[in-house]
N, C-alpha and C positions, 0 to 999 in steps of 0.2 A: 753521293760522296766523292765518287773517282771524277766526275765533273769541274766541284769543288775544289778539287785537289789541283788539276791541272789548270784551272784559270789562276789557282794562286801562286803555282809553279810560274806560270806565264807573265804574273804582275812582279812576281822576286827577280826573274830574267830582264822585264823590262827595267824593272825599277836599278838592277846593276850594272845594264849597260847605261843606262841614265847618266848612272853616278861615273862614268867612266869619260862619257862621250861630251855631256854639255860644259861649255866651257864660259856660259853668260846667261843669263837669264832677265827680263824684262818684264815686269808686270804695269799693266795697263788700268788707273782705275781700280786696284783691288784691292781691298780691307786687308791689314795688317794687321790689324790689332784688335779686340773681343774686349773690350771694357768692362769688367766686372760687373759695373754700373746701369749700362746698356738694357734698354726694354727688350729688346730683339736683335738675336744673334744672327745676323745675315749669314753667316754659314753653318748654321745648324751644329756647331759645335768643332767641327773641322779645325776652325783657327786656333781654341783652346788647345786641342791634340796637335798638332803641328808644333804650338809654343813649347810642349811639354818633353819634345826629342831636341834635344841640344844637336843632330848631327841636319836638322831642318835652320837653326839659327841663321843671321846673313855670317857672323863671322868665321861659321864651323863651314859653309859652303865657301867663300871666299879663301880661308886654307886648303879648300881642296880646289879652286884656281878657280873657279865661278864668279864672273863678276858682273854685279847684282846691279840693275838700275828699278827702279821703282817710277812711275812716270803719275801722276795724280794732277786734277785739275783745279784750279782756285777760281772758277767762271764763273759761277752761279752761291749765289746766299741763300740762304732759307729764310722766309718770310711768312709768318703766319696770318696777318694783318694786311695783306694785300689781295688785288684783282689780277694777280700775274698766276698763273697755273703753276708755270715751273718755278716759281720760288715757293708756293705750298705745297708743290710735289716734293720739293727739297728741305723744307723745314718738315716735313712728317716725316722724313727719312732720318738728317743728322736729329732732329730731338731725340727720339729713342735713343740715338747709337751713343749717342757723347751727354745727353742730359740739360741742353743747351743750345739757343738760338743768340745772334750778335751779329756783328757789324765783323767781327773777325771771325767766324764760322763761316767758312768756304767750303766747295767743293765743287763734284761735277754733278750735283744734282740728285747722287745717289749717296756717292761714297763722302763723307767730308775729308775734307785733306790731313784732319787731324789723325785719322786713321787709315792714310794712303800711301804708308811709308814704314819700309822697316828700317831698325835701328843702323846705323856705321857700323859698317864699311861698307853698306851698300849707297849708290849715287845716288840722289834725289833730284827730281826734274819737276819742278812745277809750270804747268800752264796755264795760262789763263786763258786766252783764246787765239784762236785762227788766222792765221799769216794771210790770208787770201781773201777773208771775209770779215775777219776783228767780229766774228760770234763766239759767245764761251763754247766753251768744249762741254762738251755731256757725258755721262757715263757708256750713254750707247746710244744706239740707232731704234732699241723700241725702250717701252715702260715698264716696269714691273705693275701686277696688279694685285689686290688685294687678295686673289686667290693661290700666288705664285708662294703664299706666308703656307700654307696650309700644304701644298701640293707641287714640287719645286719644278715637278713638268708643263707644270699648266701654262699655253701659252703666255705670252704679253703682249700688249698693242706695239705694232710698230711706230716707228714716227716718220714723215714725209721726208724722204730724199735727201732735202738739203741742211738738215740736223747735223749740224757738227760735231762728231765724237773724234774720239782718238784715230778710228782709223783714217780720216776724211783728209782729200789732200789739202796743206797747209796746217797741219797738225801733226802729220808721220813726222814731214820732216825734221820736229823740234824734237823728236825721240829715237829718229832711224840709225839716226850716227853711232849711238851705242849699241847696235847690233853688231858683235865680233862670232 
């Protein structure tokens, strides 16, 4: 119990200077939004609780001087109907999440774009692909796997080197700028 006590003492202290000290915030790639609708809630319920504190909003963090950029990729379709891996890695992903596959359902393979963005006042940056290589952008550098649904530690496969994600150069720099 006195263990308990002090890591939550510890998460209240970070969490305050948090709120004190960050003055921007950048998310890379990551769901905003939990669809009611959704087979699979990629963060385990997280997103729902977050939506539920109005002082997590973009425009309650923007009052208190945080300015919000959301960066999301539009490089990769979901394809259920093909011989390309990563556009059926990508259609088993946005189907569950959004209910739908199309010609206008994008993303980076994991996240669709439809849910890679929170509401104004926060800046929205879409990309489509690599300044250096004109390859889409991906959600990351490995895979999630079927075991990762069940067991959120379980490793994932990496992917080879020169996999284009967000952080890969010719990609930072269409997002670096709004680092303040």
């Amino acid at each position: 119990l006195h263990q308990n006590t002090a890591n939550h003492s510890s998460s209240t202290a970070v969490h305050c200077l948090a709120k004190e000290k960050i003055t921007s915030l950048i998310t890379l790639g990551t769901p905003h939004i939990s669809p009611e609708s959704a087979l699979v809630d990629q963060t385990r319920g997280l997103l729902r609780e977050i939506a539920q504190d109005p002082s997590c909003s973009s425009t309650a963090l923007h009052d208190r001087g945080v300015k919000i950029t959301c960066v999301g990729s539009s490089g990769l379709a979901g394809n259920l109907l093909t011989s390309e891996l990563e556009e059926l890695i990508a259609a088993t992903s946005y189907l569950p999440l959004i209910g739908r596959l199309g010609k206008d359902v994008r993303g980076d393979g994991i996240v669709p774009t439809d849910l890679a963005f929170m509401d104004a006042p926060a800046r929205r940056v879409v990309i489509e692909k690599c300044l250096e290589t004109g390859s889409p952008v991906r959600h990351a550098h490995v895979l999630p796997t079927p075991w990762n649904l069940w067991d959120g530690s379980a490793p994932s496969w990496e992917l080879p080197e020169e996999i284009t994600w967000y952080g890969s150069p010719g990609v930072v720099s269409q997002w670096f700028k709004y680092i303040e």
